[in-house]
C-alpha positions in Angstrom: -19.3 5.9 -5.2 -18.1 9.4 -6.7 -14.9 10.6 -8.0 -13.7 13.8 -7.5 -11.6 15.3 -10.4 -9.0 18.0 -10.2 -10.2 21.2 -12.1 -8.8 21.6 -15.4 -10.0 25.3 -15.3 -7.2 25.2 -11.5 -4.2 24.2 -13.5 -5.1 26.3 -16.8 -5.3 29.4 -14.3 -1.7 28.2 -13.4 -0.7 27.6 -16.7 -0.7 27.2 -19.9 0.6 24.4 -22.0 0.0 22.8 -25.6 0.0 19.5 -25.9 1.4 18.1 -28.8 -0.5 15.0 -30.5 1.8 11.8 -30.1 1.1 8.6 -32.5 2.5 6.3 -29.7 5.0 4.0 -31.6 3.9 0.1 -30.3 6.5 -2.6 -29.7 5.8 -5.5 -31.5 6.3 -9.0 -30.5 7.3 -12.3 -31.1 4.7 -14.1 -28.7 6.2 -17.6 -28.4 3.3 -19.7 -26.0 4.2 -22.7 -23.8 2.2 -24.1 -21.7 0.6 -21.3 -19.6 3.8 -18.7 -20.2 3.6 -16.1 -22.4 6.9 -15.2 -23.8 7.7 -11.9 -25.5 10.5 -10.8 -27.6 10.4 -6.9 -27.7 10.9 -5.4 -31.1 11.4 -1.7 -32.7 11.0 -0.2 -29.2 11.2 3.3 -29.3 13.5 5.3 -26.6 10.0 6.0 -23.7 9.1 2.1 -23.9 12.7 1.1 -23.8 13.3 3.7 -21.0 10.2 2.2 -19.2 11.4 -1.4 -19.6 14.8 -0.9 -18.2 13.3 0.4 -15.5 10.3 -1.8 -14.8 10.9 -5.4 -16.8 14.6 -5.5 -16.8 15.1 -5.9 -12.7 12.7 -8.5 -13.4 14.8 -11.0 -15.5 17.9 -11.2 -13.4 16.2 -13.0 -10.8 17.6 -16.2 -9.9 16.1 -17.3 -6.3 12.6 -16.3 -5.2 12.3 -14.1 -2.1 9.5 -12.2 -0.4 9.7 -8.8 1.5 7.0 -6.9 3.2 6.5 -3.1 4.3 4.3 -3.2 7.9 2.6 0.2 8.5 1.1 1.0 12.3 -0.5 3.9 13.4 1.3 5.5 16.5 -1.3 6.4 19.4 -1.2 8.9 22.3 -4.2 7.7 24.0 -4.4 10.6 25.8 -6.4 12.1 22.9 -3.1 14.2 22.1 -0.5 14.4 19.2 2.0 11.8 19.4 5.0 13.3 21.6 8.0 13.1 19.5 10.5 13.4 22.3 9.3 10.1 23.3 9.6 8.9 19.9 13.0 10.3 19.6 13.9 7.8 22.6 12.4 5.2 21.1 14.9 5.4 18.3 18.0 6.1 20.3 17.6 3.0 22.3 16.7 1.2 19.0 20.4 2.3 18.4 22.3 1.8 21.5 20.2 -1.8 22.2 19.2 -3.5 19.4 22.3 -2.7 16.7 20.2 -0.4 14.8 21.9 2.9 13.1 20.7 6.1 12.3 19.8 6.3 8.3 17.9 9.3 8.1 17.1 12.4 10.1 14.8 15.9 9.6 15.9 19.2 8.9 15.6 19.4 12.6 18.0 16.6 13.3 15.1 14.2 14.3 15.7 10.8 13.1 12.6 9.0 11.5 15.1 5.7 9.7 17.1 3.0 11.2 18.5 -0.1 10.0 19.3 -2.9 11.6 22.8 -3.6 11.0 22.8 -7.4 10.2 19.4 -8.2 9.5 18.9 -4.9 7.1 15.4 -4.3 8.3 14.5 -0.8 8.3 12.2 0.9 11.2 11.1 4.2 10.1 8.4 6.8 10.3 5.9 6.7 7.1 5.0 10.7 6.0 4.5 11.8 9.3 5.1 10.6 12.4 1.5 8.9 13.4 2.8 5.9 11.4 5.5 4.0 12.1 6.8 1.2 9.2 8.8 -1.9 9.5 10.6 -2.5 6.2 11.1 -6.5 6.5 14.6 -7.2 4.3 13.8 -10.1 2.0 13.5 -13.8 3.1 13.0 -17.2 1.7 10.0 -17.5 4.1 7.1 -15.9 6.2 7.9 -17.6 9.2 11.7 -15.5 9.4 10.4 -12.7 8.9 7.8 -13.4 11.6 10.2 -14.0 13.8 12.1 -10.8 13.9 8.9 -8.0 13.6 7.6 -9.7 16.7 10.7 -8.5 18.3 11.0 -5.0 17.3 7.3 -4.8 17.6 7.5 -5.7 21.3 10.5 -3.9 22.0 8.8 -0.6 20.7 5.4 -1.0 22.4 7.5 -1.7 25.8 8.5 1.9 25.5 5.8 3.2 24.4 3.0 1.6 26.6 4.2 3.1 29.8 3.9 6.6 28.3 0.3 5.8 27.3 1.2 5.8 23.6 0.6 2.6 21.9 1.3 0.8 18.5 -1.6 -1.3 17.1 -2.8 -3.5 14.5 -5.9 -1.1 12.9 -5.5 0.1 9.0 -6.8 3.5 9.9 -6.0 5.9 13.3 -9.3 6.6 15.2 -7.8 8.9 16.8 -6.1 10.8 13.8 -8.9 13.8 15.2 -6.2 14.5 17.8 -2.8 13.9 15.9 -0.6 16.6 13.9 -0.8 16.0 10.1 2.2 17.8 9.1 4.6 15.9 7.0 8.2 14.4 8.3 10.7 17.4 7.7 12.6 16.2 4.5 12.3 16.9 1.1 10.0 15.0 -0.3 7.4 14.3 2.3 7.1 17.9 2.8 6.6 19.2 -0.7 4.4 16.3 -1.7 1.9 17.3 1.3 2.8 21.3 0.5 1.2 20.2 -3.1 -1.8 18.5 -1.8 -2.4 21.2 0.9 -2.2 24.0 -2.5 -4.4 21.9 -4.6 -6.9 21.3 -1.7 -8.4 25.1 -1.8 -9.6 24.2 -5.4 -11.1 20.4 -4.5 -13.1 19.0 -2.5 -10.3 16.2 -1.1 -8.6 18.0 2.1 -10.0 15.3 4.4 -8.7 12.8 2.3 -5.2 14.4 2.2 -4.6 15.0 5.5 -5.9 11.1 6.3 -2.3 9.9 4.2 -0.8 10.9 7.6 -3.3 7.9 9.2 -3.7 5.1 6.8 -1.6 1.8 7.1 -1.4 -1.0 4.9 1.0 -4.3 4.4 2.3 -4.4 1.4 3.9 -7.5 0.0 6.8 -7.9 -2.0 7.0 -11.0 -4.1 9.6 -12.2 -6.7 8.0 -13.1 -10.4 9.2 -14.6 -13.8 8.6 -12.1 -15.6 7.6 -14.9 -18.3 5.0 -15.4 -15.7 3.8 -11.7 -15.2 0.8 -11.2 -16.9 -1.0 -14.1 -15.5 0.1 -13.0 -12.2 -1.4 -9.4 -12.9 -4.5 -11.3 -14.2 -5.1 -14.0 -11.2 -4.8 -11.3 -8.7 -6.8 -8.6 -10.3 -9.1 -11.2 -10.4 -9.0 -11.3 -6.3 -9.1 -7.9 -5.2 -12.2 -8.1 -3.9 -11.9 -11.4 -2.4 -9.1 -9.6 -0.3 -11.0 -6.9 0.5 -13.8 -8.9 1.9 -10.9 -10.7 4.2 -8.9 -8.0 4.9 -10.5 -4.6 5.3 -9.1 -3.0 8.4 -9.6 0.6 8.0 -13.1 1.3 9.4 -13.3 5.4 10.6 -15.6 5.0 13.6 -15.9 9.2 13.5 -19.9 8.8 13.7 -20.0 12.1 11.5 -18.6 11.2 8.7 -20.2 9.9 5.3 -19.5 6.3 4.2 -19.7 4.9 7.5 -20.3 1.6 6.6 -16.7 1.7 4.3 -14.6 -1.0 6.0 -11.6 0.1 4.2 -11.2 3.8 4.3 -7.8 3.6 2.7 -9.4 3.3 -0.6 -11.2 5.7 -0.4 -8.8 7.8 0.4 -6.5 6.4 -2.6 -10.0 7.0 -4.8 -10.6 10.5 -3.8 -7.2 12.1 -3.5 -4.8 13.7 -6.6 -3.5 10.9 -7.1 -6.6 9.7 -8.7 -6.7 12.2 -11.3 -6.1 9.6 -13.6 -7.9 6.5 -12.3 -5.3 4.3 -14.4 -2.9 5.5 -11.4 -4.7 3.8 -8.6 -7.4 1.8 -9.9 -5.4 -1.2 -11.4 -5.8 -4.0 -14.2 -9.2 -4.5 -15.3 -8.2 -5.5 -19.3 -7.0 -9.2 -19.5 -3.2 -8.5 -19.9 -1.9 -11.5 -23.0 2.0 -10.3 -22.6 4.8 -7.6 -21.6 3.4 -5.1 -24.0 0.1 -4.8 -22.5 1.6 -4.2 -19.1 3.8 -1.5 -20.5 0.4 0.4 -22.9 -0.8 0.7 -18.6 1.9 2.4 -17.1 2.3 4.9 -20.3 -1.3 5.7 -19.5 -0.3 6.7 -16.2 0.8 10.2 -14.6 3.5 11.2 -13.7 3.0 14.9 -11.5 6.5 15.9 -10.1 10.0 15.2 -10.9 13.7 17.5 -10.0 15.6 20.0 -11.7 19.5 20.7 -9.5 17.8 19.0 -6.2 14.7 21.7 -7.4 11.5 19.7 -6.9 9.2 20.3 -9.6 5.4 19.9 -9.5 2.6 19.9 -12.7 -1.0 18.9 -13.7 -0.6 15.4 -14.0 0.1 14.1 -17.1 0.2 10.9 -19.0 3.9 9.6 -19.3 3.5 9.2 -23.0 2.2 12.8 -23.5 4.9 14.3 -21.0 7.6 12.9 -23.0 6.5 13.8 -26.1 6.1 17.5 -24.9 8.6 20.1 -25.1 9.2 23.0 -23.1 6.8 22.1 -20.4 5.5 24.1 -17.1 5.1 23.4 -14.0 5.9 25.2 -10.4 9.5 24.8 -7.9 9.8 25.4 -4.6 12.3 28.1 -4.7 13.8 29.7 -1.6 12.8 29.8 2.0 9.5 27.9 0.0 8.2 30.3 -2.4 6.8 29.0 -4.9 7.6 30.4 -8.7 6.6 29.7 -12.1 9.4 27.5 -14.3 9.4 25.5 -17.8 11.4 22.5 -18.7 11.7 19.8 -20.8 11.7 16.3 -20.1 14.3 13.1 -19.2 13.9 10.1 -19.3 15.7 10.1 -16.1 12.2 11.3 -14.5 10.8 7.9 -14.4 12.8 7.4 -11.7 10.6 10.1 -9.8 6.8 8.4 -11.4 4.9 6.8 -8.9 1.0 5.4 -9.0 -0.8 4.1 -6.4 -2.3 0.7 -8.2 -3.7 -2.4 -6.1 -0.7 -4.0 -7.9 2.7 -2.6 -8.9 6.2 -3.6 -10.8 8.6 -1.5 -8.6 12.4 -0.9 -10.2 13.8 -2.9 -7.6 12.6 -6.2 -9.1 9.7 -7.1 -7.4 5.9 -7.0 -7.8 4.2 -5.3 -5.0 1.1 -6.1 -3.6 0.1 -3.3 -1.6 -4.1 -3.1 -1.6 -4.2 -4.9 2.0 -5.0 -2.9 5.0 -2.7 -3.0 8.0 -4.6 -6.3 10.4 -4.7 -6.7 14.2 -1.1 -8.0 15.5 -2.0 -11.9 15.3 -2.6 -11.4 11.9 -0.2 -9.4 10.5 1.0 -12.0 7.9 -2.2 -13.5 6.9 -2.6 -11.2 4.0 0.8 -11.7 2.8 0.2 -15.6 3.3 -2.4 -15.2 1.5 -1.2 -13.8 -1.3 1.8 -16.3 -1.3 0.0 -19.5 -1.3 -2.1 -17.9 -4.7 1.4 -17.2 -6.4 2.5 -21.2 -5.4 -0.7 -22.3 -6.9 -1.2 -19.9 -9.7 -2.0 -22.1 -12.4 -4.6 -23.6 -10.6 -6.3 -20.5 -9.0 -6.3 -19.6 -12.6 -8.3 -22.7 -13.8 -10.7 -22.3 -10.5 -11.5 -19.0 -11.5 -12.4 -19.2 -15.1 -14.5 -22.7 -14.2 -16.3 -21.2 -11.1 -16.5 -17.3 -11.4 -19.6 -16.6 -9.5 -22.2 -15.6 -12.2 -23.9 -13.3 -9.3 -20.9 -10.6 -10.2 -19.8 -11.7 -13.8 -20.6 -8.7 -15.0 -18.4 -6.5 -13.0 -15.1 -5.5 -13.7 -12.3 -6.1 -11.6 -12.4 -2.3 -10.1 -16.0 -2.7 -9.8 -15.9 -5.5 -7.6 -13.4 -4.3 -5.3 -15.6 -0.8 -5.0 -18.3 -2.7 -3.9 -16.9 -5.5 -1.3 -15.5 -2.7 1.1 -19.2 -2.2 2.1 -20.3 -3.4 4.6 -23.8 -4.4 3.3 -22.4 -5.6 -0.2 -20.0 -8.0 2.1 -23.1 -9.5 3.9 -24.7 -10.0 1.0 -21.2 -11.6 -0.8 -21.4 -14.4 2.5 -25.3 -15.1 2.0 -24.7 -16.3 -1.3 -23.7 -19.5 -1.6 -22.2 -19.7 -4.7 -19.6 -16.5 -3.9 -19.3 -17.7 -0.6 -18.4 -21.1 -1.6 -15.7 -19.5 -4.1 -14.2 -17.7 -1.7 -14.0 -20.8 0.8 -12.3 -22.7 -2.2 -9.8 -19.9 -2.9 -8.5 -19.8 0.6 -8.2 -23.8 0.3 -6.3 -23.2 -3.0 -4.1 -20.5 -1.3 -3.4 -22.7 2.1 -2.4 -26.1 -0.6 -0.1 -23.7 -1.9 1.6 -23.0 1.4 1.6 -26.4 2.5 3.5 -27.4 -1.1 5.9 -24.8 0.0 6.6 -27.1 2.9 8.0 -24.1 5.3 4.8 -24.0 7.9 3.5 -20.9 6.6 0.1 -22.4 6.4 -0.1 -21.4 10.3 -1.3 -17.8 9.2 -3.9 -19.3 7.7 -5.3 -21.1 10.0 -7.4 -19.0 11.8 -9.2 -18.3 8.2 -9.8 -22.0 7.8 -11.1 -23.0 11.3 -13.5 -19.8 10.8 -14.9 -20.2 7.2 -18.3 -19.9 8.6 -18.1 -16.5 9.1 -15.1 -15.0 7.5 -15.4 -11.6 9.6 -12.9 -9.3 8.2 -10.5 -7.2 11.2 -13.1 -3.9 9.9 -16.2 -6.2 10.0 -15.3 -8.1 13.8 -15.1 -4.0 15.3 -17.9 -3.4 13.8 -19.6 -6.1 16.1 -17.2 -4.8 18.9 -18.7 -1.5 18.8 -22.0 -2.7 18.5 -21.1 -4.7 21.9 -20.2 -1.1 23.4 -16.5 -1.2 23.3 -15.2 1.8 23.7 -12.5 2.6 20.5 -9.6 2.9 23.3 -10.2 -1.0 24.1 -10.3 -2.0 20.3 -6.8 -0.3 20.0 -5.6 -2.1 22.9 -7.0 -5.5 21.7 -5.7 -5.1 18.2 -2.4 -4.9 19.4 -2.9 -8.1 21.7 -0.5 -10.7 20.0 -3.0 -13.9 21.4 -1.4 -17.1 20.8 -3.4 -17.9 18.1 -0.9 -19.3 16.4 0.9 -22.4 17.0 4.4 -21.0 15.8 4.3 -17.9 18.3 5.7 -19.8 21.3 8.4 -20.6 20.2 9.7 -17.0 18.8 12.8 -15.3 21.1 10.4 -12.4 22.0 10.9 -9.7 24.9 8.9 -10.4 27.8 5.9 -8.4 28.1 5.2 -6.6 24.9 1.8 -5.2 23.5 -0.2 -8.0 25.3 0.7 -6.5 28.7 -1.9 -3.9 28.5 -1.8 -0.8 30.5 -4.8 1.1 32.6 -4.6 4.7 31.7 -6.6 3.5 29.9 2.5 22.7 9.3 0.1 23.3 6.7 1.3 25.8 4.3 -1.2 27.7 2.8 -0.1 29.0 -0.3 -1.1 31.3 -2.9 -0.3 32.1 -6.7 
């Protein structure tokens, strides 16, 4: 697969800075082993790395119970081959309010509101970019299976409303019908100058499909609590499983018959791969070095990019550049959004307080709220929303363990392969067939999702009912992207997918006995501002 690279010759014709040479100062450490831990006593750090580990590391340490937290995305679809009507999703959020003790946290310049909370659980319903994708931000839990309990709700409640109106919420990592749906970005400050950016940068690259898909990708992404004592083998085990995950869980299949790729089952990474936020692949691609302790982690995130930040609520945009050459770079330029839009030429120099504006995109991430995100897996059919985040769950209870499996039993077939690599290649379809044709990589897989299910089971909560469709179907292991594949081929039409990927079947054991609102998404119906600017 080929990357596309933002023109250097773009941003010199926007322009011009010197970068000074930086000798990067390294920490050093006291590396204390027990056991399996590494420990690491940081040293001499200068003011970037310290800056970086108060951000990143420190949230980390103050952790005294262990939670988990997950961010649901869904695609929003008129099925009248239309944009989404936003008066109707206006309703849906006002009788979120008035019904359901939700309150208004965020609205558009327009006075639309695209965030509620739930005032006692603290879950947070909100539009994701644009408003074809609707997120549920689960508030933390000791368990799956309460946090189950409550998105079943709100995802009934929502598709009750909009079901009738021949709109519909499903379970699909990608929306096949993002053809007929409005791209522009939600109406607040960042969503809107973020897609301005990639809508200016798209004239001079060949990645304006891929842009305007961030308006249709969905994902879960998983929020888990780590020692940080325990971080880098956690980084390491599940780098290691990227591929495995994308074998199970690929959900974002484009079934446009024109495009390339067609045999991608997860378009999302694609999109990730092929967009400006892979201008430096060390911002989306994720670990594939063996990380020994803290330090390592923190030599990866300084090779990252940081590509906007504010100046007096001014937001700021530049050629990507590696944190530790921004901050060791004075008088830097970049372009602000001045008034009614315009966009004019500006310097500055940097703060430390900007690493509260650096994002990347990686497989897995340390987010300054304290937890490590897991946020690779496509969005799954509604019966098996939580299966990825089970997944993932059961590997962090039996870490030590998957860790010993994997350096005993790697397949020898892909050895050779980095971690990267491998996930590049499993979200093919014909690099997946031949994956579960081959015993030995089939039979590691099988083990893994034993390992992971053992760890549930320890946990003794019943969250080894996500599992269990995985475990009863190990002879085929059909991925959500793989199983509509095989629907297509049986001449579904994409409309019936989308209504059978937001079925919540009673596949699982634990669903009867949730306080849903009758009806729902299973009750199927019959109806069956791009800127464009110049310099």
């Amino acid at each position: 697969m080929q990357s596309h690279f933002l023109s250097d010759a773009f941003f010199d014709s926007l322009r011009s800075v010197r970068f000074t040479d930086r000798s990067t100062v390294f920490l050093k450490a006291l590396l204390l082993i027990k056991g399996r831990n590494v420990y690491c006593v940081m040293k001499n750090k200068d003011a970037l790395t310290q800056n970086i580990y108060n951000a990143f590391f420190s949230p980390l340490s103050i952790k005294k119970e262990s939670f988990i937290g997950m961010e649901l995305e869904f695609p929003i679809i008129n099925l009248n081959q239309k944009p989404v009507d936003i008066c109707l999703l206006q309703e849906m959020m006002n009788f979120l309010i008035s019904n359901y003790n939700f309150e208004k946290l965020a609205a558009d310049i327009d006075g639309k509101i695209y965030s509620v909370q739930n005032k006692h659980s603290k879950d947070i319903i909100c539009f994701e970019c644009s408003y074809n994708t609707l997120e549920f931000s689960m508030h933390k839990a000791q368990n799956i299976i309460s946090i189950s309990k409550r998105f079943y709700n709100y995802f009934n409640i929502i598709n009750n409303i909009l079901i009738p109106q021949n709109h519909i919420m499903t379970g699909l990592g990608f929306n096949p019908y993002y053809k007929f749906a409005n791209p522009n970005a939600i109406k607040n400050n960042r969503y809107e100058k973020i897609y301005s950016i990639m809508n200016i940068l798209k004239g001079h690259r060949e990645i304006a499909w891929h842009n305007n898909l961030f308006s249709y990708i969905c994902s879960v992404q998983t929020h888990l609590d780590v020692d940080i004592q325990r971080l880098p083998l956690f980084l390491n085990v599940f780098s290691r499983v990227e591929w495995i995950k994308a074998i199970l869980f690929s959900n974002s299949l484009n079934p446009d018959s024109e495009i390339k790729n067609k045999n991608c089952l997860c378009n999302r990474d694609l999109v990730y791969n092929n967009s400006i936020f892979s201008y430096n692949k060390t911002n989306i691609k994720g670990f594939d070095v063996e990380l020994k302790n803290v330090n390592d982690i923190i030599d990866d995130i300084l090779d990252r990019s940081i590509y906007y930040t504010y100046r007096n609520s001014t937001f700021i945009f530049f050629k990507p550049t590696k944190l530790k050459d921004y901050f060791s770079t004075e008088n830097l330029s970049g372009f602000k959004f001045a008034c009614e839009n315009k966009i004019e030429k500006t310097n500055f120099n940097p703060s430390y307080n900007d690493i509260q504006h650096f994002r990347s995109y990686n497989p897995l991430e340390i987010t300054k709220l304290g937890t490590i995100e897991i946020r690779s897996d496509c969005q799954q059919p509604l019966n098996r929303t939580f299966q990825p985040s089970a997944f993932c769950l059961g590997i962090l209870e039996n870490l030590d363990q998957i860790e010993d499996y994997i350096n005993k039993c790697f397949p020898s077939a892909i050895k050779k392969y980095s971690n990267s690599q491998l996930r590049e290649m499993f979200i093919y379809e014909n690099n997946i067939v031949y994956a579960l044709e081959n015993s030995e990589i089939f039979n590691f897989i099988k083990e893994i999702i034993f390992i992971s299910h053992d760890g549930l089971k320890k946990r003794n909560m019943g969250e080894e009912v996500f599992l269990e469709p995985l475990i009863k179907n190990m002879d085929k292991l059909d991925s959500p992207a793989m199983h509509m594949i095989n629907l297509i081929k049986q001449n579904y039409a994409i409309e019936e997918i989308v209504h059978k990927y937001a079925d919540q079947d009673a596949n699982f054991e634990f669903l009867k006995f949730l306080p849903l609102v009758s009806g729902g998404a299973a009750q199927k119906q019959n109806p069956a501002h791009n800127a464009n600017f110049k310099f």
